[in-house]
N, C-alpha and C positions, 0 to 999 in steps of 0.2 A: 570864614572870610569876613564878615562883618564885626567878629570882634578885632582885626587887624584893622581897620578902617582909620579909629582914632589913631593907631600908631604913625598912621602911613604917614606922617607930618615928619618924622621922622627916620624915613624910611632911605636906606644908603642904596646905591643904583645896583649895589652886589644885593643887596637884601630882594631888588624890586625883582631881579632875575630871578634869586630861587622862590618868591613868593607865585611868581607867574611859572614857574616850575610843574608848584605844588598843585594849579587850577589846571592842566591842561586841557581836561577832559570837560573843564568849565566854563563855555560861551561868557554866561553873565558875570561870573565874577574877573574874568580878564579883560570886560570889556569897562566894570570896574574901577580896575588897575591903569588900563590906558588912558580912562579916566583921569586916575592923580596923576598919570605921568604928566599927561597935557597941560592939567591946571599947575602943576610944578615944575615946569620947563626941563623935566628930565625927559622928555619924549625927543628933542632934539642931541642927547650923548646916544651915539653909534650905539652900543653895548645894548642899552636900554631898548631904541628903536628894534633895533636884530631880533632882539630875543620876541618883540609883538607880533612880530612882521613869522617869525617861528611861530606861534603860537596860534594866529589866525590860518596858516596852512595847512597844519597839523593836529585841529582838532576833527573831531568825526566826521563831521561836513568843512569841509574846508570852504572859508571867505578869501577868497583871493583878492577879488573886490579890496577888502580891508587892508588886506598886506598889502599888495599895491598902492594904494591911498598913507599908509604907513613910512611906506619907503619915498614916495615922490617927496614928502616933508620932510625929509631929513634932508637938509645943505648937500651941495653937492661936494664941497671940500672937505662935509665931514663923515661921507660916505667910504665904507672900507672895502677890504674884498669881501669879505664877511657879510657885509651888508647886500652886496651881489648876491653871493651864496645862499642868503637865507631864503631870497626869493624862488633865484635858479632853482634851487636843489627842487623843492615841492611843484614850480613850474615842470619841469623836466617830465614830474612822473604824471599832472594833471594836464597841462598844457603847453605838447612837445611845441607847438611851430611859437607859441607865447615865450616860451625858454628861449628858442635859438633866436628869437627877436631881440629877448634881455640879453643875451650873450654878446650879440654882435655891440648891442649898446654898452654894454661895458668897457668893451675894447677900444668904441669912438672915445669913451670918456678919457680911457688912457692915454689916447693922443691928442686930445683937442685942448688941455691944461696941463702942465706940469706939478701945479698946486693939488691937482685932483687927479693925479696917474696912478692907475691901479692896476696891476697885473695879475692875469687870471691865475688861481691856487690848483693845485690837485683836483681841490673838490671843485673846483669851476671847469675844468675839463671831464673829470668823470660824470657831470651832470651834464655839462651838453654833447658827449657822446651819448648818453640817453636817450638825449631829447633827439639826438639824430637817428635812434634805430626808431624809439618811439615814431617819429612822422616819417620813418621809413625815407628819407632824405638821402640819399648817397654825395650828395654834392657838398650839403652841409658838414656831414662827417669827416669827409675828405680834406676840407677845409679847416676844420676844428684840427686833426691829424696835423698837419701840415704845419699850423700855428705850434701844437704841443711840441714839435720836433726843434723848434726855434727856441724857446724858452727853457730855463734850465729844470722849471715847474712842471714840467709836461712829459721828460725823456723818458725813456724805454729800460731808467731807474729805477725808474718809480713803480712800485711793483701794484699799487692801490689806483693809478693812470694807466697802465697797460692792460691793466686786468679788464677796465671799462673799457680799454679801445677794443682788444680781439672781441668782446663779448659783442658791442655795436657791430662789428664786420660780422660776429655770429649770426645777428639777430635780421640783417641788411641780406644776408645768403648769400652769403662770401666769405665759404671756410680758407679761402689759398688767404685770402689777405688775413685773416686772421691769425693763420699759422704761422706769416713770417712775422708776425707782432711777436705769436708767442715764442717762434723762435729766438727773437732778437733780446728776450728778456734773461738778465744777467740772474737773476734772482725768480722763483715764483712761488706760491702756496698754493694750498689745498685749493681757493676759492679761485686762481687762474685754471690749473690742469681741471677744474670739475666743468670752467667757463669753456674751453676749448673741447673736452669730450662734449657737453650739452650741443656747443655748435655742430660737432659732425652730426650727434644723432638727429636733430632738426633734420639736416640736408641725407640722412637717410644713409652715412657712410657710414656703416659699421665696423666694415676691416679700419678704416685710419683711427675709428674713435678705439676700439679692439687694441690695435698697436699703439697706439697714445696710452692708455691704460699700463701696459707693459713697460714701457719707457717711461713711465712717472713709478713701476712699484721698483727697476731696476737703480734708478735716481736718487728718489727718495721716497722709500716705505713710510715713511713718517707722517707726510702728507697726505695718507688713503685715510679718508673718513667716509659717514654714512653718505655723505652729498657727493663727491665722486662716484663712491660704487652703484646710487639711485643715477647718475647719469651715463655711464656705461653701460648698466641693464636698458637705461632706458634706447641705446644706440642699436644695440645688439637685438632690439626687438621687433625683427623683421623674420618670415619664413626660413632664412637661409643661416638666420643665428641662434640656434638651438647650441650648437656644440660652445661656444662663447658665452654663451649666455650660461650653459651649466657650470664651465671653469670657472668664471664669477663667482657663481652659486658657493659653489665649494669653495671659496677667497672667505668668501662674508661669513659663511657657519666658521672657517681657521680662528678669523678674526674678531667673532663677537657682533658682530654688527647685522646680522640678521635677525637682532631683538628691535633695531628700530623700527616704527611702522613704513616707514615711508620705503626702506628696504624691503620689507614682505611684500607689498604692493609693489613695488617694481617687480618681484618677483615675480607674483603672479601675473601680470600683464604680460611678462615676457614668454614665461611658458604657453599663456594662452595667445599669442599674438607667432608663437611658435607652433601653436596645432596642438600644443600636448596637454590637455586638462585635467587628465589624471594628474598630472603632477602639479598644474596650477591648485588643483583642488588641496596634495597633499602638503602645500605651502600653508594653504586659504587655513586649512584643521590644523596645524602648529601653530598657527598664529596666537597670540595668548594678548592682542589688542587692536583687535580688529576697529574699523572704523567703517563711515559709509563709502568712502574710497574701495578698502577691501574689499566690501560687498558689492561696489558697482564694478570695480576690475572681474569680479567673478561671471558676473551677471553678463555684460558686455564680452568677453571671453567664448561663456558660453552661445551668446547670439550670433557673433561673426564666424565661430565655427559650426552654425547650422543643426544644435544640437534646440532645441525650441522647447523639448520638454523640461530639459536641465532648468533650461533660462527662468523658465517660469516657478518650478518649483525652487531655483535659491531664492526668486523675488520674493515666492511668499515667505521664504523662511527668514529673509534680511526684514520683511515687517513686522513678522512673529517676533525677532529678537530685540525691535523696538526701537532701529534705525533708521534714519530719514532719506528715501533714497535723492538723488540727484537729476538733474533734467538730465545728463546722460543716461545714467539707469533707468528712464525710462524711456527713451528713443530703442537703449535694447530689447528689453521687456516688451514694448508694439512691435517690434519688430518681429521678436519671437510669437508672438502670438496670430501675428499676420502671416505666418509660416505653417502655422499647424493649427490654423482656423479658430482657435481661442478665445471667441467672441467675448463669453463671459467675463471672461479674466481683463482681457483687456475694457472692459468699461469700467470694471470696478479699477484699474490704475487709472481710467481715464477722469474717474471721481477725484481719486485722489489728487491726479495733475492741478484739476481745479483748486481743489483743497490747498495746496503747497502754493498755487500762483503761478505755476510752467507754463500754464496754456497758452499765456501769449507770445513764448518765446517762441521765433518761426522754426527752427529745427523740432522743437516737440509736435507744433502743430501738423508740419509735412509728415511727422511720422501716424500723427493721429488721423491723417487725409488718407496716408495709405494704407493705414490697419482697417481701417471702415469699409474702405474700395476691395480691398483681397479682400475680407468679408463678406462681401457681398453688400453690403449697407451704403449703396451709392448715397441715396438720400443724406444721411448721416455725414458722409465725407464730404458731399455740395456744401453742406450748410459748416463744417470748420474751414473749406477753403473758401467761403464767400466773408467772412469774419476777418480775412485776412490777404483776402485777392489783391488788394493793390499795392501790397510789399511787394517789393524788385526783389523777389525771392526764387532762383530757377529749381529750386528744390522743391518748393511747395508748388506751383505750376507744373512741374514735370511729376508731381505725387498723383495730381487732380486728374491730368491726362492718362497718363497709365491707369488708373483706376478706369477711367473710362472704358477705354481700351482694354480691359481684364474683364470689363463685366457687359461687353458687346456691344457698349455705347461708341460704336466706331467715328458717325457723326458727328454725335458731341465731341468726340476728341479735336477731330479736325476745326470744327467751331473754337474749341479754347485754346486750340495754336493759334488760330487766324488774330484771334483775342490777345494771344500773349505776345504775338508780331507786331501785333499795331501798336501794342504796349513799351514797343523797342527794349524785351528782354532778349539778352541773347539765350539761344536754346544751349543744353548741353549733349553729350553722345547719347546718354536713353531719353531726352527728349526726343529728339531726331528719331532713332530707333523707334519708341512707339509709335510714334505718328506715321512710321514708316507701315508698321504692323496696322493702323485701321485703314490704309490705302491700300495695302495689300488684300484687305479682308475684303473692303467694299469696290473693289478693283476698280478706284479712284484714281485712275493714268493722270488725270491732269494737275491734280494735288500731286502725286508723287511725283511730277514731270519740277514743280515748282519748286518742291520739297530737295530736290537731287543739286538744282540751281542754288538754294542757299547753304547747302551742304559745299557746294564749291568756294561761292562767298565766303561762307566763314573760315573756312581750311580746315575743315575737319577730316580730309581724308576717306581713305576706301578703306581704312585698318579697322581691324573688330567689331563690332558687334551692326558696325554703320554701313560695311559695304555690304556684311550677308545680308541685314535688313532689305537694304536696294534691291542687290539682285532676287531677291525672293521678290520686292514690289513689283517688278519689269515682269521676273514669272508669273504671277499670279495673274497681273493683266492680261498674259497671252501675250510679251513679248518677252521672248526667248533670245531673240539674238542681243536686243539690250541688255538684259539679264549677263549673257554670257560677256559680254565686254564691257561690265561689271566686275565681276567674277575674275575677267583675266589682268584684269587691273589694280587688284588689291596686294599692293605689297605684302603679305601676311596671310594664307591661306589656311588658318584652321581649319579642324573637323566641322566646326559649324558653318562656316563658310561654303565648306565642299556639302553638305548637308543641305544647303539651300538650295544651291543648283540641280542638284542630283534631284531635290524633292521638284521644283520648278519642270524639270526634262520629262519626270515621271505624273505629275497632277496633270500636262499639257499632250499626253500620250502617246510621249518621244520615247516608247519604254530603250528603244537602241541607244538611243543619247544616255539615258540615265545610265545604263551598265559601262559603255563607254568613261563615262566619266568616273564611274566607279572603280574600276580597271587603271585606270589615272590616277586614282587616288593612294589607291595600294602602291602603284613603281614610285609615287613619289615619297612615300615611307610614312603617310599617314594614316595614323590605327582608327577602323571605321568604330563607331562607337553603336549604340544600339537605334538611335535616330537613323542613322545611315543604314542599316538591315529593314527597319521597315521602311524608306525609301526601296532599296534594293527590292524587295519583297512587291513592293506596289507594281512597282514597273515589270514583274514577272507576271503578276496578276493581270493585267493589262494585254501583255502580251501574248497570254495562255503557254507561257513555257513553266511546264510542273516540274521537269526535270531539272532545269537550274535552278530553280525556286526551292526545291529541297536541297541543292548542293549548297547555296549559300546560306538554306536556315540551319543545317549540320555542322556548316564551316562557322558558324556563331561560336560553338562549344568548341570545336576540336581546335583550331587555328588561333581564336581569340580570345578564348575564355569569358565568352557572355552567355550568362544564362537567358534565355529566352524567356521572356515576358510576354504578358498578354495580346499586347499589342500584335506582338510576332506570331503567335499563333491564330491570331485573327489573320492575318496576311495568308498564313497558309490554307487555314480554311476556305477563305478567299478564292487563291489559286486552285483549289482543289473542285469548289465550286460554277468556279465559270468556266472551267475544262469538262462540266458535265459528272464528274467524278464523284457523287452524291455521295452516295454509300460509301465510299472512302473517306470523304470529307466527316462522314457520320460515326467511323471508327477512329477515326483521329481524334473526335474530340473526345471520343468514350476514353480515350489512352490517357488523355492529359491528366494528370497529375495535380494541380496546381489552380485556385477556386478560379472559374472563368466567369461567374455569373449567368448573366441570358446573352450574353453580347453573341458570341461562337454560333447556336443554335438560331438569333435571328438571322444573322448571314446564311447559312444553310436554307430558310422559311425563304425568306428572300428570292431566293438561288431557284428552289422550285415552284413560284408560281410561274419565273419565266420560261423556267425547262418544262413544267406541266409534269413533274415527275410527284405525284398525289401521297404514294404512299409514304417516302422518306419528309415530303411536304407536314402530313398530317404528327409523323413523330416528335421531327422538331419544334410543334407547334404546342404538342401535347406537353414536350419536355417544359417548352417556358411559362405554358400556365402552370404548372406543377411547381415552378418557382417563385412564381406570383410576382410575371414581369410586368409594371407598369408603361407599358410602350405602346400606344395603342393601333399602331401596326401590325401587331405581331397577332393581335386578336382579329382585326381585320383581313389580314391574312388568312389564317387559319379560318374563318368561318366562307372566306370566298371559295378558301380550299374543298370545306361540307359542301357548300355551295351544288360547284361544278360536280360532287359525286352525288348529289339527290340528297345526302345527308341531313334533312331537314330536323331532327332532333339534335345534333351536334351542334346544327347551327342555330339553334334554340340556346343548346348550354353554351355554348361559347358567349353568344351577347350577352345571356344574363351576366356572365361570371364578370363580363365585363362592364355592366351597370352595378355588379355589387360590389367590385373594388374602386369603383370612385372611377375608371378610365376614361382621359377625353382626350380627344386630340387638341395638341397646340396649333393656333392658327399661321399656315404658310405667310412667306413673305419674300417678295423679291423687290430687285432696285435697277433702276438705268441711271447712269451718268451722264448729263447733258450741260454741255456751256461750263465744264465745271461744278455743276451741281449738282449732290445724288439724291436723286426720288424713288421714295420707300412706299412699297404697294405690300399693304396685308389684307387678308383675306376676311369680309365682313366688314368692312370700314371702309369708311367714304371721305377722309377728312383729307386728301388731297387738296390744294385752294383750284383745281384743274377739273376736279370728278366730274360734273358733266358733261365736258366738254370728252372726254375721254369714254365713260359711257355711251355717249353716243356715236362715237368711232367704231366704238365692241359693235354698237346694233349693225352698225353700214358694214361691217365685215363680217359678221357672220350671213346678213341677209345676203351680200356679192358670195359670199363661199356656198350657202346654198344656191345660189343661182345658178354657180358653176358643178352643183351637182356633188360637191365635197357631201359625205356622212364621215363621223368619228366612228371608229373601228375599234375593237375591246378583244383581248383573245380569250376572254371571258363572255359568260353570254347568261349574266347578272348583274350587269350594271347597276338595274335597280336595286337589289339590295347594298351596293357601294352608298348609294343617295339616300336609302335610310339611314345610312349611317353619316350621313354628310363627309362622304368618301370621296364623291366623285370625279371631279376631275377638276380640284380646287389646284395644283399646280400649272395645271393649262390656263386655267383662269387667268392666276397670275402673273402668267408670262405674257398671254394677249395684251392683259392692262399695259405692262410694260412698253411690249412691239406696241401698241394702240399710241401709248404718249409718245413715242421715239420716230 
């Protein structure tokens, strides 16, 4: 450019054009060039201005600034449509509501001179229906619309203006008005029928984009290229489009066109976005040019269909093969690893996030808040949600709370709604839902009493996952009847639905209620899943009926075809136990088949310190040392068991075996809810802001209980060795503190 300089004295305005052609990508030397224009008064001929007023738009970083400033100097009588155009078009895609401002000024110009009337082109209507989906404007477009239909520049001829308008009504979400656009069009190409399929699959209409497809190859075959057949996969790529999505399939292998990349990647999104990843995978392996796209279509595929090992092993294998993944590919990738506990893996992507620059986009971060929190790494997930707490972000908020809520920080939860309210974020449905789940845990009525109230404000309804949350809140507090008219209220009664109340009828030891409703659940033709059997199970347990309690754990397998799980057969041991039925309960588990751990044999331990029944007491006691259960119940047990028979060398080997595996008990902890606020009492701590005051309520009521002649009663009669063990009667403790503060 600098041996051009001298020429430029003689430089023709055609010449100036393709010299500012050849610099596009050249700030300096086109700032240069507008340079001679100025000092040579060719910056005032249209031609010359345009093509600046282009060039400042359209380089890497666009100066709009410049083009602007560009354009205001040029006369207004010597301003063309062109001169419009050069601005609109790059306004359009940079600054939609800046276009439909230049537009509208274009139009004033046209009527306020005759010497300066300019009438908007093609391209001046194709850009400001841009700039109308762009600022998502419906009024504006409509408007624009309205004007093209008037003009002969603008009519539903024009196959390059039509094309722009249904796409604007595509992008606005508004396929009817786009379909009588494209209906009314006498003429279209490939890039209308590919504009009008794209709009259905937007709005998720698979059957009309399906049928539009068909209706454009019975038309004209001609018109099917790669960019149609990538927007009909991409229409058809909902759960119920598999069979559509395959006839596709077999179009593009007839046709050739399953060499482009962007066709293989539609493909496998569809199959995976259809359940089927054997066959997305056997796309992914023909593929013969894959990209990071293909690798993150795979990656993601495998994450939303809950396969978590798949996920992780293509990630590593898309790094092994030395592709870069994308902030998508890695929202999938924590995801999956926050499913199948992946800690490792996911820090080493978490490095990498840093390394590429993701981290501070908010969807990677929420994912990175809740890979930490299902990890267990609360700490970890505070400190990426505090980096980014005051984005109006309901994703990363509702990541922060559920983590809480996952990892039994029920308080905290409730604390960073109160936080995220006052913040005037609106909540979304698993917003709501968890914080429905720490009020239920902490049987917080007045939070959830608050919580049901903004649930109405917002309109979120009694449907899914919002009303079961509720009526489990009501249950769990101990109210049932709110609970129930909850419950009877939910347009939409799934399994989990019915699963909450049943549980709520049966935890509150309405075990009649619960089968009741269970009996309701089957006439109204919904299939109990395996949740609903160990409800069902609870409330027989409860009850002491053995006899139904084995018809419904039989009717699992024979009626339903659910294999029983652990769960289930803890329920029956359960039943089997508090019916007194030891030695039953003890041949049951011998039968089971299937690894139970120690869970089965403490229930049993359990069962007979209260029945006093010593001997099946001491086997199941024996069985779980023998498995080397860390529970320190279970040894406490067992040695109360030596205890009461004189067994003083048993109860010798029991303590040590339980000082040589490291066993200690976790310290108890109970809470009361007052004024709204729940107060947590652990056992050995003092850090209430109330402890003396509460201490010394304990002294005034135990010394009034002995006045009145009260002694504590043990159906044991070795307390004291409970107290060597610091046994003793640390739940009483905890409950006085509470009645003490209440």
């Amino acid at each position: 450019m600098a041996s051009a300089a001298p020429s430029a004295r003689r430089m023709s305005h055609t010449q100036f054009i393709e010299h500012l052609r050849g610099v596009a990508t050249r700030r300096r030397d086109g700032e240069a060039l507008h340079g001679w224009a100025l000092k040579s008064g060719a910056a005032s001929h249209a031609p010359v201005s345009n093509s600046l007023i282009t060039f400042y738009a359209s380089i890497p970083r666009p100066l709009l600034g410049a083009a602007f400033a560009v354009f205001a100097d040029i006369p207004a009588a010597a301003r063309d449509v062109a001169s419009w155009n050069s601005l609109l078009n790059p306004l359009s895609r940079h600054c939609p509501l800046a276009a439909l401002s230049h537009f509208r000024a274009m139009l004033s110009s046209s009527s306020s001179s005759a010497a300066a009337a300019v009438l908007p082109s093609p391209h001046s209507f194709a850009a400001a229906f841009t700039a109308a989906a762009r600022a998502t404007s419906a009024s504006a477009g409509a408007a624009a619309h309205a004007l093209a239909c008037k003009l002969p520049s603008g009519g539903p001829t024009n196959v390059f203006v039509s094309t722009a308008l249904l796409n604007m009504y595509c992008k606005l979400g508004s396929p009817a008005y786009a379909r009588r656009v494209f209906d009314e069009m006498p003429h279209r190409n490939a890039v209308s029928w590919a504009a009008m399929v794209s709009g259905y699959a937007v709005e998720k209409c698979s059957d009309e984009a399906f049928e539009l497809f068909r209706m454009m190859l019975q038309e004209c075959p001609s018109e099917k290229n790669e960019f149609v057949a990538t927007a009909v996969l991409s229409a058809v790529s909902v759960p119920s489009g598999l069979v559509m999505g395959a006839q596709v399939h077999g179009l593009v292998l007839k046709d050739g066109l399953v060499g482009f990349v962007s066709v293989e990647n539609s493909l496998v999104t569809m199959y995976a976005k259809t359940e089927c990843m054997h066959e997305a995978l056997q796309v992914f392996e023909s593929s013969k040019e894959r990209n990071s796209i293909t690798w993150s279509a795979m990656i993601t595929g495998y994450a939303q269909n809950g396969e978590a090992d798949s996920t992780v092993w293509m990630f590593l294998q898309m790094h092994a093969a030395g592709f870069l993944p994308t902030e998508f590919t890695f929202v999938g990738v924590l995801n999956a690893c926050s499913d199948m506990g992946a800690l490792a893996v996911a820090k080493q992507a978490h490095g990498l996030i840093v390394k590429l620059g993701f981290e501070t986009q908010v969807y990677v971060k929420s994912a990175l808040v809740d890979m930490y929190a299902k990890c267990g790494c609360i700490g970890d997930a505070k400190d990426g949600f505090h980096q980014l707490y005051d984005v109006d972000d309901v994703v990363l908020w509702t990541a922060m709370i559920t983590g809480h809520v996952q990892n039994g920080e029920h308080d905290e939860a409730l604390k960073l709604y109160a936080r995220m309210d006052k913040e005037g974020i609106m909540p979304s449905y698993l917003t709501v839902t968890s914080v429905l789940r720490a009020c239920a845990s902490l049987a917080a009525l007045d939070a959830g009493k608050q919580l049901h109230a903004q649930i109405l404000k917002y309109g979120f309804g009694l449907g899914g996952s919002v009303g079961s949350a509720l009526s489990t809140m009501y249950s769990k507090c101990g109210y049932l009847e709110d609970g129930m008219v909850v419950f009877r209220s939910m347009p939409d009664r799934d399994v989990i639905a019915w699963n909450s109340i049943i549980s709520g009828f049966s935890q509150n030891g309405c075990g009649n209620g619960a089968l009741e409703l269970f009996e309701e659940m089957k006439l109204e033709g919904t299939a109990p899943d395996h949740i609903t059997f160990i409800n069902v199970l609870c409330a027989c347990s409860h009850m002491g009926l053995v006899d139904r309690g084995w018809i419904y754990f039989r009717s699992m397998t024979e009626e339903y075809g659910l294999t029983p799980k652990l769960d289930h057969y803890a329920c029956m041991v359960d039943i089997l136990s508090r019916a007194g039925l030891l030695k039953e309960a003890k041949d049951f588990i011998e039968s089971i088949t299937i690894d139970h751990g120690s869970c089965l044999w403490r229930i049993v331990l359990g069962a007979c310190r209260s029945l006093r029944d010593f001997d099946v007491g001491a086997y199941a006691g024996e069985r779980l040392m023998e498995l080397g259960t860390e529970d320190s119940s279970a040894y406490i047990l067992l040695s109360n068991i030596y205890a009461s028979q004189r067994k003083w060398n048993d109860v010798e080997r029991v303590r040590h075996l339980m000082r040589l595996r490291g066993v200690s008990k976790d310290p108890g902890c109970s809470w009361v809810e007052l004024y709204s606020q729940v107060h947590v009492f652990v056992v050995g701590e003092q850090q209430h802001p109330e402890s003396e005051i509460i201490n010394a309520e304990l002294i005034r009521l135990a010394k009034h209980m002995k006045d009145e002649g009260y002694h504590q009663t043990s159906k044991f009669s070795f307390d004291d060795e409970l107290e060597v063990l610091g046994e003793s009667h640390e739940e009483d403790q905890l409950e006085s503190m509470s009645a003490a503060y209440n």
